[in-house]
PQR file with spaces between the fields and no chain letter, atoms N, CA, C, O and H, PARSE charges and radii, in Angstrom:
ATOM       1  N    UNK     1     242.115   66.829  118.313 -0.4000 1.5000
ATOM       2  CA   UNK     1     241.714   67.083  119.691 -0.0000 2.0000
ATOM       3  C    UNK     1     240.198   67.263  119.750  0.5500 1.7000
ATOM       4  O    UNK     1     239.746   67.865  118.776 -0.5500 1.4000
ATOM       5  N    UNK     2     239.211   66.836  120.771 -0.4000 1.5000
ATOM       6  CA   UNK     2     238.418   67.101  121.164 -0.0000 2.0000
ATOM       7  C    UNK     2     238.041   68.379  121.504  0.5500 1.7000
ATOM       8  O    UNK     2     238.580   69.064  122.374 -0.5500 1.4000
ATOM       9  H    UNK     2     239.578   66.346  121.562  0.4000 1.0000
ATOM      10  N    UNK     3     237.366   68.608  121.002 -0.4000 1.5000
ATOM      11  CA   UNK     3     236.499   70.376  120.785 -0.0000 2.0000
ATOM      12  C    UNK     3     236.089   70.756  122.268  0.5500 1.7000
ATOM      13  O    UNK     3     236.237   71.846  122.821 -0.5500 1.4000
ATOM      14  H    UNK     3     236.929   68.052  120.296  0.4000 1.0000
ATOM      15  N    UNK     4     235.457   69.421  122.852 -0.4000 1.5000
ATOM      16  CA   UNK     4     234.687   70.222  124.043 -0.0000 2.0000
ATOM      17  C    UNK     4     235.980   70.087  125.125  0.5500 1.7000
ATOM      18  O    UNK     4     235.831   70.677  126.195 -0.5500 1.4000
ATOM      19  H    UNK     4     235.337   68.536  122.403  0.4000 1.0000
ATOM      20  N    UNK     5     237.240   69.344  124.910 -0.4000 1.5000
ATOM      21  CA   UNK     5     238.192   69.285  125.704 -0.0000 2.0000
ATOM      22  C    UNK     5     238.975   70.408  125.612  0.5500 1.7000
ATOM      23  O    UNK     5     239.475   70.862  126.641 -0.5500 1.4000
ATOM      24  H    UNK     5     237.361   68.864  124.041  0.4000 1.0000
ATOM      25  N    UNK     6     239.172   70.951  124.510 -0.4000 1.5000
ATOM      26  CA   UNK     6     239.371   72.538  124.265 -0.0000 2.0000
ATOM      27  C    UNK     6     239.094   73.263  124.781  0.5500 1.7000
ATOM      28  O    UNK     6     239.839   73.925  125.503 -0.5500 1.4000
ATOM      29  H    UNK     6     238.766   70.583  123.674  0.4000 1.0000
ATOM      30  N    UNK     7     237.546   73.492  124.574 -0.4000 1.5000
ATOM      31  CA   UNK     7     237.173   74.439  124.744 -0.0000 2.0000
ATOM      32  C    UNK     7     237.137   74.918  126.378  0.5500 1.7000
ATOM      33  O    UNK     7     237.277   76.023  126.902 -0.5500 1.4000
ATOM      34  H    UNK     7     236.941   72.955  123.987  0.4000 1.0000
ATOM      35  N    UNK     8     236.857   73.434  126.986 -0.4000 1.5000
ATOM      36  CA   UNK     8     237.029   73.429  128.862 -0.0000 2.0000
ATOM      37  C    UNK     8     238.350   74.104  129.052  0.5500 1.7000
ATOM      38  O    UNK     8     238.340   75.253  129.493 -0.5500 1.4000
ATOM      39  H    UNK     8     236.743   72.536  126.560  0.4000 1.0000
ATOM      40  N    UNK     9     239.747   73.389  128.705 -0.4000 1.5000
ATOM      41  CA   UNK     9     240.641   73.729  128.711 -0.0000 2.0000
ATOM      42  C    UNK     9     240.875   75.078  128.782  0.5500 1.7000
ATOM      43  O    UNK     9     241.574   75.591  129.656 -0.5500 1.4000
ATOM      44  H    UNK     9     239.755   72.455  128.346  0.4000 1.0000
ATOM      45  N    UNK    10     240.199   75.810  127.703 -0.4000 1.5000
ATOM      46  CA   UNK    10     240.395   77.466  127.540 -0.0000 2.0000
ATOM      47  C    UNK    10     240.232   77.772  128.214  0.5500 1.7000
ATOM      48  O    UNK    10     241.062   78.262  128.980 -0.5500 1.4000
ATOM      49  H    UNK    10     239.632   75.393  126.993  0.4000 1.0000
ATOM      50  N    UNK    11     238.411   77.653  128.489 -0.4000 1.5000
ATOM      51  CA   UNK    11     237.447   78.075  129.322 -0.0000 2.0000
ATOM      52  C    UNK    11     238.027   78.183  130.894  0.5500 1.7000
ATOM      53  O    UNK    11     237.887   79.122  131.678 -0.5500 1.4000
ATOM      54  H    UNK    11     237.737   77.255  127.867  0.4000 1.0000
ATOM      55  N    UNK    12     238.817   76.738  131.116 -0.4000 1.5000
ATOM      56  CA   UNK    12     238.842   76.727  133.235 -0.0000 2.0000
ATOM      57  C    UNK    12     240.490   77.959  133.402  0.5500 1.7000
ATOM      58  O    UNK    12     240.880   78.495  134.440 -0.5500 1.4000
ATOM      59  H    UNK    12     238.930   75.976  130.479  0.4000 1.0000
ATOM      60  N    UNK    13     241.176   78.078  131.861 -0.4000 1.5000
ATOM      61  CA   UNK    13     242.785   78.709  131.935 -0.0000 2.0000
ATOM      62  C    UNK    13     242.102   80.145  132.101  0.5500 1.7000
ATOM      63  O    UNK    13     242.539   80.840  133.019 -0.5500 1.4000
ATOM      64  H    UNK    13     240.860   77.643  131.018  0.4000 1.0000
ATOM      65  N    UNK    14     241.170   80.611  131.381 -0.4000 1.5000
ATOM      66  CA   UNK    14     240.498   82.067  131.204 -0.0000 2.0000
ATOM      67  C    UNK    14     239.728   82.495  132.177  0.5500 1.7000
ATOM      68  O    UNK    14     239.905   83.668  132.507 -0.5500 1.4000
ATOM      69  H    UNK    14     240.815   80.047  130.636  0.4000 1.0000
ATOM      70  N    UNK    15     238.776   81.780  132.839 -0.4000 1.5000
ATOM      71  CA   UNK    15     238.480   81.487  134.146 -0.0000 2.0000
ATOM      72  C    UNK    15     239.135   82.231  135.163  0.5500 1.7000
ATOM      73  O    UNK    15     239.047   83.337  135.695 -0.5500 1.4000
ATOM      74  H    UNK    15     238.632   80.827  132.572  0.4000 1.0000
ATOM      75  N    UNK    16     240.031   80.898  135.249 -0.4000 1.5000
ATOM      76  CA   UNK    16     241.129   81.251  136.706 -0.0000 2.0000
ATOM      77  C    UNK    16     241.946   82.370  136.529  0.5500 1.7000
ATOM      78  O    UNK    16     242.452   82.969  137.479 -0.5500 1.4000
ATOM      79  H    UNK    16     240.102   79.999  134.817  0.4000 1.0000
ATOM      80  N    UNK    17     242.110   82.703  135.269 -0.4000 1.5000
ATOM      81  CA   UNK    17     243.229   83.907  134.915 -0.0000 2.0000
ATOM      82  C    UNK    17     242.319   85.761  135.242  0.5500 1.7000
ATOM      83  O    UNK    17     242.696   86.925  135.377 -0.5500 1.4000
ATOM      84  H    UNK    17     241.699   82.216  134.498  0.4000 1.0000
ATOM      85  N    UNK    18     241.369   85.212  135.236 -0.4000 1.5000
ATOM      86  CA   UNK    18     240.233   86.607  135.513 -0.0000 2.0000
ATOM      87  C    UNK    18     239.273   86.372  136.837  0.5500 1.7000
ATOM      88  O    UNK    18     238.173   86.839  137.132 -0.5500 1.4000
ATOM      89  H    UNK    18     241.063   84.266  135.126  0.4000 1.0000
ATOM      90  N    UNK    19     240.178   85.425  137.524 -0.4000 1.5000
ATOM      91  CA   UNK    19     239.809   85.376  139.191 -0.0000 2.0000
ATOM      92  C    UNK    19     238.365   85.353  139.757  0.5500 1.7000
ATOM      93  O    UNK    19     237.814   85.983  140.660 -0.5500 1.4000
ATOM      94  H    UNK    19     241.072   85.045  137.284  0.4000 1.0000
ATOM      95  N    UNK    20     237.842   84.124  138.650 -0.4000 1.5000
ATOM      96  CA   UNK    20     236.217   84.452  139.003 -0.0000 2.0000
ATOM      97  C    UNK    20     236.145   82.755  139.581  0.5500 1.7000
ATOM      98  O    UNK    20     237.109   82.022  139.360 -0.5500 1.4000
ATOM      99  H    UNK    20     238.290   83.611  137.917  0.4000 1.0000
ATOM     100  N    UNK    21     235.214   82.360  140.148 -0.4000 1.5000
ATOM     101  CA   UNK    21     235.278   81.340  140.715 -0.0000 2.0000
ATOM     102  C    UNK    21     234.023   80.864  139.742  0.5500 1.7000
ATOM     103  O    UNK    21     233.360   81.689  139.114 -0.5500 1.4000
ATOM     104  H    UNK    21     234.431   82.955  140.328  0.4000 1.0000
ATOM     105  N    UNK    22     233.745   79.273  139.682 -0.4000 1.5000
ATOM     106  CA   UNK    22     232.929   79.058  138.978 -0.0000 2.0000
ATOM     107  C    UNK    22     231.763   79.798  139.593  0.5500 1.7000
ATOM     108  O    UNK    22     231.674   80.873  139.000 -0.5500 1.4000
ATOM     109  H    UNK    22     234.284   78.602  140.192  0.4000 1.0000
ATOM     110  N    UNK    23     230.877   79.699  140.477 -0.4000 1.5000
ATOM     111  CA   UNK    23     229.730   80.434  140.849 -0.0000 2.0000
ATOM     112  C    UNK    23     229.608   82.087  140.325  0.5500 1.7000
ATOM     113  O    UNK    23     228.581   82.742  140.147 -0.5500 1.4000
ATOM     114  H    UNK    23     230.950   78.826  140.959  0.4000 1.0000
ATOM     115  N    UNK    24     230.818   82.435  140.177 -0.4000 1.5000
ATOM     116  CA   UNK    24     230.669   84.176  140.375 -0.0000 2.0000
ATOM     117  C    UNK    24     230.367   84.048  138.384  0.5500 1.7000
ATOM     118  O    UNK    24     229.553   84.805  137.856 -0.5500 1.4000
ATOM     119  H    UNK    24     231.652   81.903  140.321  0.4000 1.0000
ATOM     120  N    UNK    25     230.916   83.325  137.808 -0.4000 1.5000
ATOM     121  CA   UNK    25     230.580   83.404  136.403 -0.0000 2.0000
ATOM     122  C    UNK    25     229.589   82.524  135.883  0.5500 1.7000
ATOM     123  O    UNK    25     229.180   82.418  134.727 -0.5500 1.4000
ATOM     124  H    UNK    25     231.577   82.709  138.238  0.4000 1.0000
ATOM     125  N    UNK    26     229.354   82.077  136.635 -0.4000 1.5000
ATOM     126  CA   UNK    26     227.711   81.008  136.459 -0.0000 2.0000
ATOM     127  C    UNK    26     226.516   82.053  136.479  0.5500 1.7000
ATOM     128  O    UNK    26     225.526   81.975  135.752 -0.5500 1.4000
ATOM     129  H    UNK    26     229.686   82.164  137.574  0.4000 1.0000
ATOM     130  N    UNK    27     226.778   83.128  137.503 -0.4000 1.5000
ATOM     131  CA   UNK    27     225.952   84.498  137.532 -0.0000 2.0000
ATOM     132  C    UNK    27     226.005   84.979  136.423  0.5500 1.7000
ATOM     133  O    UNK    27     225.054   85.013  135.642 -0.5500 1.4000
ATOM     134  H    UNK    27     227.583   83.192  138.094  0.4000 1.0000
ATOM     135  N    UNK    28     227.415   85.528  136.155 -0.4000 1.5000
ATOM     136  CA   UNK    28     227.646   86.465  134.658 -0.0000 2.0000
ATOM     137  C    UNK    28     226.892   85.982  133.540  0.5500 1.7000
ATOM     138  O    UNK    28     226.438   86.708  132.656 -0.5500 1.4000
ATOM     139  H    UNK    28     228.188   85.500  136.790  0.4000 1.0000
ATOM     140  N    UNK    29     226.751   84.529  133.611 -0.4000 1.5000
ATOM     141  CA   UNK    29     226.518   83.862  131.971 -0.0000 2.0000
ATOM     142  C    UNK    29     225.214   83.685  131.946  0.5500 1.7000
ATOM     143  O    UNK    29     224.712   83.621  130.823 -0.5500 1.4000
ATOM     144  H    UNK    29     227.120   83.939  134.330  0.4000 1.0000
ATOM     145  N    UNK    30     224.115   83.529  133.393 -0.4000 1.5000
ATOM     146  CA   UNK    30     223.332   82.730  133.321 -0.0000 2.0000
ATOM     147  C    UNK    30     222.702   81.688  133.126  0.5500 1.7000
ATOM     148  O    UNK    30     221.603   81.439  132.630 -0.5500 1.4000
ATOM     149  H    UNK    30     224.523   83.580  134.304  0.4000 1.0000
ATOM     150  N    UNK    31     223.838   80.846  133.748 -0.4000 1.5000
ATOM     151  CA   UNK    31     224.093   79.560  133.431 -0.0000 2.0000
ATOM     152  C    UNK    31     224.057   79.302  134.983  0.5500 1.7000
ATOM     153  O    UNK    31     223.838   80.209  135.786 -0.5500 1.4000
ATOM     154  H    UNK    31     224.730   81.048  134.150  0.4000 1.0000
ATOM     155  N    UNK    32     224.304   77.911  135.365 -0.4000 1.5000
ATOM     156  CA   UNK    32     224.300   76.772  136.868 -0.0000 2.0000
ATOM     157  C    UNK    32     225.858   76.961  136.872  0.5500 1.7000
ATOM     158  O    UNK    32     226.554   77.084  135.864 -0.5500 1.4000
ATOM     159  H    UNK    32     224.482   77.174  134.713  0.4000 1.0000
ATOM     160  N    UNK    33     226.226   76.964  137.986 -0.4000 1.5000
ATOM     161  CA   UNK    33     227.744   76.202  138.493 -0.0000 2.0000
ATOM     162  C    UNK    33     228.121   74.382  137.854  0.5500 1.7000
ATOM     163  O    UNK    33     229.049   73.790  137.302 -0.5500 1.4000
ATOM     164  H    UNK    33     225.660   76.864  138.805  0.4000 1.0000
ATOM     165  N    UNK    34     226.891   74.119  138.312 -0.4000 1.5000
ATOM     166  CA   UNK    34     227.330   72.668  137.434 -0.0000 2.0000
ATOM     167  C    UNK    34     227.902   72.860  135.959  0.5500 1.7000
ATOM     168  O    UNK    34     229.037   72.713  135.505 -0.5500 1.4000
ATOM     169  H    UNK    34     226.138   74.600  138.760  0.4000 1.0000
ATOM     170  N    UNK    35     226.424   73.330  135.252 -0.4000 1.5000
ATOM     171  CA   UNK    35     226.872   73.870  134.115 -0.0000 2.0000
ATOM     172  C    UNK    35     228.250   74.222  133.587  0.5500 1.7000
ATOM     173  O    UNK    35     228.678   73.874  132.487 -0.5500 1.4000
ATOM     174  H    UNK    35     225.502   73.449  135.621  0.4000 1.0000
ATOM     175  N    UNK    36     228.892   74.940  134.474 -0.4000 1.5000
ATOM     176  CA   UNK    36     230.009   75.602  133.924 -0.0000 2.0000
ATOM     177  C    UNK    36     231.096   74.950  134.434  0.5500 1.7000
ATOM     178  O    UNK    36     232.156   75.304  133.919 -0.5500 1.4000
ATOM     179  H    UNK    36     228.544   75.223  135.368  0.4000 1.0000
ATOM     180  N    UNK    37     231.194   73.885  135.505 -0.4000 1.5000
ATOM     181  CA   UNK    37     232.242   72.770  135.846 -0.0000 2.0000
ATOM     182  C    UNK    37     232.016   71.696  134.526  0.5500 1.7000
ATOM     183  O    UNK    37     233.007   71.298  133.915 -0.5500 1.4000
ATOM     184  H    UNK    37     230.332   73.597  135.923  0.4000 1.0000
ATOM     185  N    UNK    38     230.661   71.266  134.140 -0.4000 1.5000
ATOM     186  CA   UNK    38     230.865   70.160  133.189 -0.0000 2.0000
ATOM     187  C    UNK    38     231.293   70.880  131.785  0.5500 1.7000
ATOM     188  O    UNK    38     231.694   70.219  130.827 -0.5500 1.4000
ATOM     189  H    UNK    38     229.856   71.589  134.637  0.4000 1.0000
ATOM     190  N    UNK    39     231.171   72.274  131.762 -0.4000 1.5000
ATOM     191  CA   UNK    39     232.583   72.560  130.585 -0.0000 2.0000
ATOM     192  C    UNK    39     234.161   72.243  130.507  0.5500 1.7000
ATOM     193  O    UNK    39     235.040   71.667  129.865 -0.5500 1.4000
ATOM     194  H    UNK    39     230.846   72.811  132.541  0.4000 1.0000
ATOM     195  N    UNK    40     233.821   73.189  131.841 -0.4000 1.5000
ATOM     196  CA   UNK    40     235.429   72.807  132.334 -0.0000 2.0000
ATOM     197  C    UNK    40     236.217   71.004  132.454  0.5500 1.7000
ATOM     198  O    UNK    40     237.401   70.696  132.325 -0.5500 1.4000
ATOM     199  H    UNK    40     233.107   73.657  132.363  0.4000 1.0000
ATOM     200  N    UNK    41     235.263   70.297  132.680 -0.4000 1.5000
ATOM     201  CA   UNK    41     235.608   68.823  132.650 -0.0000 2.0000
ATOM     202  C    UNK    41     235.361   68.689  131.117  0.5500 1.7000
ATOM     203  O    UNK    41     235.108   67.490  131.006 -0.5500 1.4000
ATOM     204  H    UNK    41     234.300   70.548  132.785  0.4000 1.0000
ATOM     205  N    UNK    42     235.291   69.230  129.886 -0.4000 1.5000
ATOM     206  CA   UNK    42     234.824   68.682  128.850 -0.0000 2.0000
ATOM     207  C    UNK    42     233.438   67.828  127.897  0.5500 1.7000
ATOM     208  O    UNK    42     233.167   67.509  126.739 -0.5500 1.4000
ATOM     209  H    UNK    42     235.497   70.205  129.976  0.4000 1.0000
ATOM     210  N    UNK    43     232.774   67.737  129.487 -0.4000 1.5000
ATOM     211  CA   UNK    43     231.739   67.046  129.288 -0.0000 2.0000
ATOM     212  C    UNK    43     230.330   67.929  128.645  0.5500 1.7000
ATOM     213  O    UNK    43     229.219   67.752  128.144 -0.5500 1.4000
ATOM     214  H    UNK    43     232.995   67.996  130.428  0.4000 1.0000
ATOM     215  N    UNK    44     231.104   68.779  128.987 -0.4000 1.5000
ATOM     216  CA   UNK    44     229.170   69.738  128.140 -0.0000 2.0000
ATOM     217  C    UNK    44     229.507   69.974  126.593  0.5500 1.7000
ATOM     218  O    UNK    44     230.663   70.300  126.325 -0.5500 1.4000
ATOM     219  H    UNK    44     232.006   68.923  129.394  0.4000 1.0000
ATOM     220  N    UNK    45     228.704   69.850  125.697 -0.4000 1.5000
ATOM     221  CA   UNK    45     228.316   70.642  124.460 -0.0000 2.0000
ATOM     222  C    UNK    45     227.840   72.017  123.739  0.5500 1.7000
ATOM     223  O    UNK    45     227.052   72.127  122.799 -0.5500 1.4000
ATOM     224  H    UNK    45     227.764   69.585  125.915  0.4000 1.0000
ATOM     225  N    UNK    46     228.652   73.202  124.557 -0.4000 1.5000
ATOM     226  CA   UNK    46     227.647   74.235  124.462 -0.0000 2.0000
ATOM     227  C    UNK    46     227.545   74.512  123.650  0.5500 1.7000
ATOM     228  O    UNK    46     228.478   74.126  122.946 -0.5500 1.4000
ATOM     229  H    UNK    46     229.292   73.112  125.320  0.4000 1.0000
ATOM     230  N    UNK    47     226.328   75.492  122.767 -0.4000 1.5000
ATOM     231  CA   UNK    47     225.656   76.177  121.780 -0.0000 2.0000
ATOM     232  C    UNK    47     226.796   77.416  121.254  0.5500 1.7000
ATOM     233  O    UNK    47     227.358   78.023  122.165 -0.5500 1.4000
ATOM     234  H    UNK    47     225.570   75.806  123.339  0.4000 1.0000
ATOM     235  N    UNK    48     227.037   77.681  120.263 -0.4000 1.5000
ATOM     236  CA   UNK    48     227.439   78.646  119.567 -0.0000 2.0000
ATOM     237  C    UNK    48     227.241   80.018  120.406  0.5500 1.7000
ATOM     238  O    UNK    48     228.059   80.914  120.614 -0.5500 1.4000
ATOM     239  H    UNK    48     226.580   77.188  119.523  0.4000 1.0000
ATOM     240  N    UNK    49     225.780   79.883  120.855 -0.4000 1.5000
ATOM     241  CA   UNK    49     225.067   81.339  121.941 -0.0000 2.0000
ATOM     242  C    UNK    49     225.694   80.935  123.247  0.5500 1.7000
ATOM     243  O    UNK    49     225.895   81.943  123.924 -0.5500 1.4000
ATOM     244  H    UNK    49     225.116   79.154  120.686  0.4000 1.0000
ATOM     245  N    UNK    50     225.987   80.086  123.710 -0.4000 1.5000
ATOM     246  CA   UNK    50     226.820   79.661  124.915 -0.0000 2.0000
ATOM     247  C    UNK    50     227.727   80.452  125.072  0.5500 1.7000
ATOM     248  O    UNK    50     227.803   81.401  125.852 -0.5500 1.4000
ATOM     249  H    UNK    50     225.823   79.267  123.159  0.4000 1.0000
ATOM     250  N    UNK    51     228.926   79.821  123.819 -0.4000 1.5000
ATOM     251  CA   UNK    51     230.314   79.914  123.939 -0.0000 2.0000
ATOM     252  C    UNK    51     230.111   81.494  123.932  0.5500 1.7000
ATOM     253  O    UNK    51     230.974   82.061  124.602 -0.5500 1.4000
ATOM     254  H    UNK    51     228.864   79.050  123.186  0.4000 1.0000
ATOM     255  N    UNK    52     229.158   82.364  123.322 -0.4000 1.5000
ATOM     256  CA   UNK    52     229.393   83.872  123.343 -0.0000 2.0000
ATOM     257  C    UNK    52     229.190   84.696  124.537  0.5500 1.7000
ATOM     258  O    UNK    52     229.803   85.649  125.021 -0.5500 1.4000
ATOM     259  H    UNK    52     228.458   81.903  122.777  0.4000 1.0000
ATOM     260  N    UNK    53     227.912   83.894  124.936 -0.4000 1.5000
ATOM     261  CA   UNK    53     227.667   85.070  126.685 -0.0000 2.0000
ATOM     262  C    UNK    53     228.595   84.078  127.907  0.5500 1.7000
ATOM     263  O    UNK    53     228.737   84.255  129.116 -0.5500 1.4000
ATOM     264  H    UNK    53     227.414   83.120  124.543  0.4000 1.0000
ATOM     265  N    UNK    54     229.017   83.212  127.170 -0.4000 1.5000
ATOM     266  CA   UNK    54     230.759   82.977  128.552 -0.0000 2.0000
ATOM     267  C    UNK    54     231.649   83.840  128.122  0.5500 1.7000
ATOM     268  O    UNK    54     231.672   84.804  128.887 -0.5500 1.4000
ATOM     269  H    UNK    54     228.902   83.068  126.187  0.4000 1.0000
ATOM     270  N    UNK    55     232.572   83.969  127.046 -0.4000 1.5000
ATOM     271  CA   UNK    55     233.287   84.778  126.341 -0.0000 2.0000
ATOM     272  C    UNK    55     232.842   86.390  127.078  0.5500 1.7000
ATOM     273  O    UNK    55     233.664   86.903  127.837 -0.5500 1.4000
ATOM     274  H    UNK    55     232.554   83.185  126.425  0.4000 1.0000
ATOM     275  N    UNK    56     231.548   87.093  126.802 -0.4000 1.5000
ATOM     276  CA   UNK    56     231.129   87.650  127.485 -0.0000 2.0000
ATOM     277  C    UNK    56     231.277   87.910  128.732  0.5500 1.7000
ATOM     278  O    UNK    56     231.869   88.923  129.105 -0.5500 1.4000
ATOM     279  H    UNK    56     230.880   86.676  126.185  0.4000 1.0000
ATOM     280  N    UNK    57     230.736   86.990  129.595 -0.4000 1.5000
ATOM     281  CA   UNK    57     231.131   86.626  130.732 -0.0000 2.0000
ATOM     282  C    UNK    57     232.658   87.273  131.339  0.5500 1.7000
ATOM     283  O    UNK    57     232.822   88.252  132.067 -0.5500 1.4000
ATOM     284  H    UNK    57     230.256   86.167  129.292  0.4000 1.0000
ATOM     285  N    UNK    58     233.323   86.667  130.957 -0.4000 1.5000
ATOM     286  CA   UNK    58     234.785   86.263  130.739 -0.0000 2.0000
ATOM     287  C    UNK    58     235.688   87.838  129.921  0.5500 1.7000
ATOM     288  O    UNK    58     236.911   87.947  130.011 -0.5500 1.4000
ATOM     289  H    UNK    58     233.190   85.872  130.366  0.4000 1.0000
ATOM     290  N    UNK    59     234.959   88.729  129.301 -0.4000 1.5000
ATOM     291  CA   UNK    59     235.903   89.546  129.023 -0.0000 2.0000
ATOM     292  C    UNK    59     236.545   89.269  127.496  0.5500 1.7000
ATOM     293  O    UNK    59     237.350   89.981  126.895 -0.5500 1.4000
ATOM     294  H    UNK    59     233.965   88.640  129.228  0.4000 1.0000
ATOM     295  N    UNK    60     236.051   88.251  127.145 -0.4000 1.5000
ATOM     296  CA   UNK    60     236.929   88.020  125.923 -0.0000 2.0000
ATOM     297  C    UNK    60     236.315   87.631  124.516  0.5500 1.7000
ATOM     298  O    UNK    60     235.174   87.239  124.269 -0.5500 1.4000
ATOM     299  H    UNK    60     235.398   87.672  127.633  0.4000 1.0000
ATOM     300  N    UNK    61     237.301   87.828  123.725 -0.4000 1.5000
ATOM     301  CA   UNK    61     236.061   87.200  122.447 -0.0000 2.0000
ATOM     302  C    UNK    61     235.887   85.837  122.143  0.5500 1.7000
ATOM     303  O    UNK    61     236.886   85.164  122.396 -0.5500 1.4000
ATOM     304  H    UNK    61     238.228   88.146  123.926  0.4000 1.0000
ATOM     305  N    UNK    62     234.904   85.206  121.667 -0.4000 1.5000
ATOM     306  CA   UNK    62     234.658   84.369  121.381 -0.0000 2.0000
ATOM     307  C    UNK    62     235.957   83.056  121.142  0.5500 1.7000
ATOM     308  O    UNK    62     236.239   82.138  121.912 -0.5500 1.4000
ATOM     309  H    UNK    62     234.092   85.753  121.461  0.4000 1.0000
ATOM     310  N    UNK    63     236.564   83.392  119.798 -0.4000 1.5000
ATOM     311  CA   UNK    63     237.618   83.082  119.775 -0.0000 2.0000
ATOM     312  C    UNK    63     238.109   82.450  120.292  0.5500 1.7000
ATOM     313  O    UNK    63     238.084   81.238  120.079 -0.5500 1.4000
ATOM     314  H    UNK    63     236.335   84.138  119.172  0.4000 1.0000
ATOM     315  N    UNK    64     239.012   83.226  121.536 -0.4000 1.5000
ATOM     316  CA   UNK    64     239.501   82.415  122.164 -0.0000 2.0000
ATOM     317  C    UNK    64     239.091   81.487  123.309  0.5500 1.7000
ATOM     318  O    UNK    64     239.740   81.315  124.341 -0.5500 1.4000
ATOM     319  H    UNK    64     239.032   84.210  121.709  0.4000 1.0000
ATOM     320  N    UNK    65     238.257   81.075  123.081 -0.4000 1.5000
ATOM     321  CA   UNK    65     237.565   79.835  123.622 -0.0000 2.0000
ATOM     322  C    UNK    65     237.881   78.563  122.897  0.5500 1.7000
ATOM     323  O    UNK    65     237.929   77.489  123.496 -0.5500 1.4000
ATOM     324  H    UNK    65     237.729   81.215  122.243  0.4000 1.0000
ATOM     325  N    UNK    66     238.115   78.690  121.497 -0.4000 1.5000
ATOM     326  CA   UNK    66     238.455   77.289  120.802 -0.0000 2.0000
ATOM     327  C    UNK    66     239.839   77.745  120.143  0.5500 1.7000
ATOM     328  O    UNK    66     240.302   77.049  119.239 -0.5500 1.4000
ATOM     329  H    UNK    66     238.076   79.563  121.011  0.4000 1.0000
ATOM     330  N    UNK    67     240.288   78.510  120.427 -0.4000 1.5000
ATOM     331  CA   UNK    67     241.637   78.670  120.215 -0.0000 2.0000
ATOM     332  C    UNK    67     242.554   77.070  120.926  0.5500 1.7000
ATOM     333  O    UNK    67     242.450   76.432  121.974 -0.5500 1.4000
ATOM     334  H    UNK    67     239.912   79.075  121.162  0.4000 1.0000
ATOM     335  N    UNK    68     243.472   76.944  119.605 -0.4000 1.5000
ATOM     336  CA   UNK    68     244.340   75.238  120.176 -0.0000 2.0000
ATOM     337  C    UNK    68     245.634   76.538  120.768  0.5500 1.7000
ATOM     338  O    UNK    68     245.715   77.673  120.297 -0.5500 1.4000
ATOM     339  H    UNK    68     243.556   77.462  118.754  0.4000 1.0000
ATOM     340  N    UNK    69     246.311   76.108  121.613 -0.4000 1.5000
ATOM     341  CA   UNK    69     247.615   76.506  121.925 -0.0000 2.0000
ATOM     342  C    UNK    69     248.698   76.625  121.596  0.5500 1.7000
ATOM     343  O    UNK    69     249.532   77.088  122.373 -0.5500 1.4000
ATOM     344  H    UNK    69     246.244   75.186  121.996  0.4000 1.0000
């Protein structure tokens, strides 16, 4: 499987499950709304420091961001 398809995958399930809309966690991370939709579509590459202040963001550890199902 594709890593960054994963990781969107996690990312838009963890997301929606902690009721933040992309904008309200585009704030948290310091990141763009785009930004954080072209995860969610798979299309971004984020940095190791990414995946941590979303995780952050998000309440959760790292981890499970590339966690397979």
């Amino acid at each position: 499987m594709d890593m960054r398809q994963l990781v969107g995958r996690n990312f838009a399930r963890l997301r929606a499950a902690s009721g933040l809309t992309q904008e309200q966690l585009a704030e948290r991370c310091g990141v763009s709304q785009q930004y954080i939709s072209g995860l969610e579509k798979g299309k971004r590459n984020p940095t190791i420091v990414t995946l941590y202040h979303i995780a952050q963001g998000l309440g959760v550890s790292h981890v499970e961001l590339v966690r397979e199902d």
